[in-house]
Residue, then its C-alpha position, 0 to 999 in steps of 0.5 A: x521501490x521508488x524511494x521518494x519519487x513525485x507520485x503524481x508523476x509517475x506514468x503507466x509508461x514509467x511502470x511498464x519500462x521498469x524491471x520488476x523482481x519476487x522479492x520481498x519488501x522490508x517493513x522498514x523500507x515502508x516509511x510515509x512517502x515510500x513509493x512502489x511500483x508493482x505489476x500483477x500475476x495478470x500483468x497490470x502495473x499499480x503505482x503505490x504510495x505509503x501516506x502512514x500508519x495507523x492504530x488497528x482501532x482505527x478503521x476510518x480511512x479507506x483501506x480499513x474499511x474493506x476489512x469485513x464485520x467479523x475481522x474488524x470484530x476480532x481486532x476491536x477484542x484485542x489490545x489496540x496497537x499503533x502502526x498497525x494498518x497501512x494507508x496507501x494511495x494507489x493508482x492501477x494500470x490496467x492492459 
């Protein structure tokens, strides 16, 4: 974790010259702002940045839309919930 830090500013440099751990992120530690630095099982290095939460209806911003037809069904069949899905803005480094 990041914290608050400029996300424009942080180089594949500044990812790849971290320590990065297996342990798992708190939902309460995912506020708007949060910032993540990430390195895949292939060993790329993603910076990623929480904008908000939105309601599980809600499948206008680009991460709800790579939910397939039948997830999407399912979730319009049930109560709608506030801060169901995550927005983030993510960049990937890759090798």
């Amino acid at each position: 974790m990041l914290g608050k830090r400029a996300f424009d500013k942080i180089s594949r440099e500044d990812l790849a010259n971290l320590k990065y751990f297996d342990k798992k992120v708190a939902n309460t530690s995912l506020t708007p702002g949060t910032v993540l630095a990430l390195r895949t099982k292939e060993g790329n290095y993603v910076k990623l940045r929480v904008v908000g939460y939105r309601e599980a209806h809600d499948f206008s911003f680009p991460e709800a839309k790579l939910r397939d037809a039948k997830s999407r069904a399912l979730l319009q069949k049930r109560p709608n919930m506030k801060n169901y899905n995550m927005e983030v803005e993510w960049v990937l480094y890759q090798k």
